[in-house]
N, C-alpha and C positions, 0 to 999 in steps of 0.2 A: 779305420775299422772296415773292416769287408763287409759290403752292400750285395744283398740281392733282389732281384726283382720277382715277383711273382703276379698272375695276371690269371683271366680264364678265357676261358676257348671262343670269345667272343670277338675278342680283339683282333683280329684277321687280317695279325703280318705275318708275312709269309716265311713258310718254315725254315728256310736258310738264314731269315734275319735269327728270330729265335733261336737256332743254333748255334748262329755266330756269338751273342751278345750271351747267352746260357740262360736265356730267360725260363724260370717256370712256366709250364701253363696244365692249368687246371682244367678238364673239360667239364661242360655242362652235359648236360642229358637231352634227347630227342625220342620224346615216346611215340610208339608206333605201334596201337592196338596195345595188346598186353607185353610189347616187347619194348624192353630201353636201350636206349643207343649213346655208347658214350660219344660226342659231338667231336667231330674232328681223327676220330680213332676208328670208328667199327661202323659208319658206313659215310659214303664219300657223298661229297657233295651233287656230283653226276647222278650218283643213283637216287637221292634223297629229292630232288628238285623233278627227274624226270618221271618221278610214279607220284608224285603232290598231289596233283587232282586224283588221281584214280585209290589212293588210302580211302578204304571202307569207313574209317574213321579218322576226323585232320588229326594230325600230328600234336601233340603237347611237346611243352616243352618244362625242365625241372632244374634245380637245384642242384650239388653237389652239399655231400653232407658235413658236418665241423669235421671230420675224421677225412677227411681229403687233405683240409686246409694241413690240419695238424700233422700228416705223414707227409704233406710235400714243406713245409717249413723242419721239420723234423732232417729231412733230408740233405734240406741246404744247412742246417747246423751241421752234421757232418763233413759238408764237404768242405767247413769253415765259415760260414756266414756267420756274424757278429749283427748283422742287423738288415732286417728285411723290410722290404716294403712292396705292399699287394695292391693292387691296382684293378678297379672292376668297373665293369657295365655300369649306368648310370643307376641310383637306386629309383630313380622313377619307371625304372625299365625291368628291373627285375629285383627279386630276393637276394642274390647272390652276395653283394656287397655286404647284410644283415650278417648274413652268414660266417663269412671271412672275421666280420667285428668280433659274433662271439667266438669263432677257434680265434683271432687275436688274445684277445681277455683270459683265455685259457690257457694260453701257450705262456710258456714261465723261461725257458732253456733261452731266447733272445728276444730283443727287441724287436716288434711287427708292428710297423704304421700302416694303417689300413687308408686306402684314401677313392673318393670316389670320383673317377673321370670325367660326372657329368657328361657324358659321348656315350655311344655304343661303334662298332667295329674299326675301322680306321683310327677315328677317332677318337676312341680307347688306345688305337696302336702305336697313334705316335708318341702318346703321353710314357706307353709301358717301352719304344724303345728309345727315347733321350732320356729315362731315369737310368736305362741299361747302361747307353753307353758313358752317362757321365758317373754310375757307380764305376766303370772299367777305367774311367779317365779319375779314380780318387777323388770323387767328391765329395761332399760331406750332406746328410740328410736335410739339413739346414739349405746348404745350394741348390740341393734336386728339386727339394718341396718351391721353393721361391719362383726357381725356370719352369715347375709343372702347372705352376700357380697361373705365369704371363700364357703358356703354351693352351692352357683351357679354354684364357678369357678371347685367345684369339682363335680357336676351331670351329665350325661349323660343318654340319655333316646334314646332307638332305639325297631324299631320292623320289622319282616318279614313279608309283606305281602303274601299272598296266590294268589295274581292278580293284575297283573293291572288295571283292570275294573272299578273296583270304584274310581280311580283317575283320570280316564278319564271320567266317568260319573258327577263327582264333577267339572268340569272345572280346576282342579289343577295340572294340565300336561300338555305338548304339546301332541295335539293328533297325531302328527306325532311318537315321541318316542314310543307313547303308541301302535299305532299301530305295531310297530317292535315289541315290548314286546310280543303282543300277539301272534304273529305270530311264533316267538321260543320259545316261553314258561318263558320268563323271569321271578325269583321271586324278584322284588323290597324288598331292606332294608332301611328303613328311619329311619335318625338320626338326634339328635337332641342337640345340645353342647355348652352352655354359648350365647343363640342366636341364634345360627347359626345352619340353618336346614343342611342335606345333605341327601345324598342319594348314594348307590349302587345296583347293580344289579345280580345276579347269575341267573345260566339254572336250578336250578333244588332245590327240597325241601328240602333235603340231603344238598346241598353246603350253601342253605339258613340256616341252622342250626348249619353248621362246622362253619360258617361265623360270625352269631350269638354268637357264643362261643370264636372265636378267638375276635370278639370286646371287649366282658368280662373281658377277661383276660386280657388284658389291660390296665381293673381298678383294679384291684388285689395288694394292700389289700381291700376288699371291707368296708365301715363302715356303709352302709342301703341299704336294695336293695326290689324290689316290683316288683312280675310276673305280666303283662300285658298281655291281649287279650282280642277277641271281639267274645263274646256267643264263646269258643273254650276251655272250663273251661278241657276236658283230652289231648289235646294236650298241654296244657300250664302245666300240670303236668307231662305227659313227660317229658318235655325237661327239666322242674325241676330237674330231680331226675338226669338229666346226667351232673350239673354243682352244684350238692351238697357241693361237696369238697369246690368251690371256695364263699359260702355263708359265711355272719356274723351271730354268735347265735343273739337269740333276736326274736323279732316278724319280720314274715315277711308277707308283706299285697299282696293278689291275688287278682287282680281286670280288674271286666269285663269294660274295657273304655269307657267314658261316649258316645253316640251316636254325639253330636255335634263331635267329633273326626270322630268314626269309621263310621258317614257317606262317609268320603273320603279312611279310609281304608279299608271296606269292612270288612264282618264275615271272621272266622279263620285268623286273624292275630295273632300269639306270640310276646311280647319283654318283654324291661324289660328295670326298673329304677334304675338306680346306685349312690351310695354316694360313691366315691373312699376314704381312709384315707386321704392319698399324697396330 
């Protein structure tokens, strides 16, 4: 039966893989004062990261409504999909995945497995593009769901922020912490693991990067891994060149994270997305 994949604008492979594989993607929303911005379409990540601080009011961020889901499955019936499957941001992380359930539940014309990635951006991306390319390789829903299942339990996905600020701006902090943060100079690390967010904290940008590296290693054998940041494209190749040894050959993807994200992280954030072997 023909497989498609469908996913939203969080997941942040880059658009030639999406292309290649015919991945759906659905955008999220980026509000900016009274005006919304479809995420990935109508304003770029350059522009969106370099005026952050200076928005009169931060950025929200939103939802895509049932009637997205239901015109982009609607579409891939057309083009012959027999059976879909949608792929989102973790639901600890946002609404979006709720959403997708119920246009699933409503959609009657095919089959839609709705499944949540437990990740946010890479690490949504790998998951949306080995279910691509093993529906393109005739797999059967039953194969994907199993290899997306081993693919989850082994991702991890973490980054350093450069501030507190923008998590306190976002409402996604106590501003009590936040304001201790600011006051010693705290660098927040946020991680992200089969679901389950976390977080730590260092004094300094030095220990944020020791800290960085001793996560890493970790996952060591690595079998896919993806530099993350936000508009910070030579610090994120820095830190590159000092954890070379512990890379897998093969392509590896650098990507500036989509702003529905690094509105709560703030510019100059580094991390990175891990497929351990183990």
């Amino acid at each position: 039966m023909a497989i498609r994949i469908v996913t939203d604008s969080t997941c942040d492979l880059p658009q030639d893989v999406i292309k290649s594989l015919g991945i759906t993607v659905i955008p999220l929303y980026i509000n900016i004062g009274d005006q919304g911005f479809l995420d990935g379409v109508e304003i770029s990540r350059l522009e969106f990261y370099t005026n952050l601080a200076q928005y009169p009011s931060h950025p929200t961020t939103g939802t895509p409504g049932t009637a997205a889901f239901i015109a982009a499955f609607d579409n891939l019936v057309d083009q012959g999909a027999e059976e879909i499957i949608s792929i989102h941001i973790s639901e600890e992380l946002s609404a979006t995945i709720d959403v997708a359930r119920t246009a699933a539940r409503e959609y009657k014309k095919a089959r839609v497995i709705v499944r949540d990635s437990g990740q946010l951006s890479i690490g949504t991306g790998f998951q949306v593009e080995l279910a691509a390319r093993m529906a393109d390789e005739g797999k059967s829903i039953d194969e994907i769901m199993v290899a997306l299942d081993s693919l989850r339990s082994r991702t991890f996905v973490t980054a350093g922020l450069d501030t507190l600020e923008f998590l306190r701006r976002s409402g996604r902090m106590n501003r009590f912490m936040t304001g201790i943060g600011s006051l010693i100079q705290l660098k927040p690390i946020l991680t992200m693991k089969d679901g389950r967010p976390g977080s730590d904290r260092v004094r300094t940008s030095i220990r944020a990067e020791k800290r960085l590296i001793a996560l890493l290693e970790g996952y060591v054998p690595i079998e896919r891994f993806a530099l993350l940041h936000t508009n910070a494209q030579k610090k994120a190749d820095e830190f590159k060149k000092k954890i070379e040894k512990y890379l897998p050959e093969g392509e590896i993807f650098s990507m500036d994270i989509t702003p529905v994200i690094g509105a709560h992280l703030g510019p100059g954030a580094v991390g990175f997305a891990i497929v351990s072997k183990a």
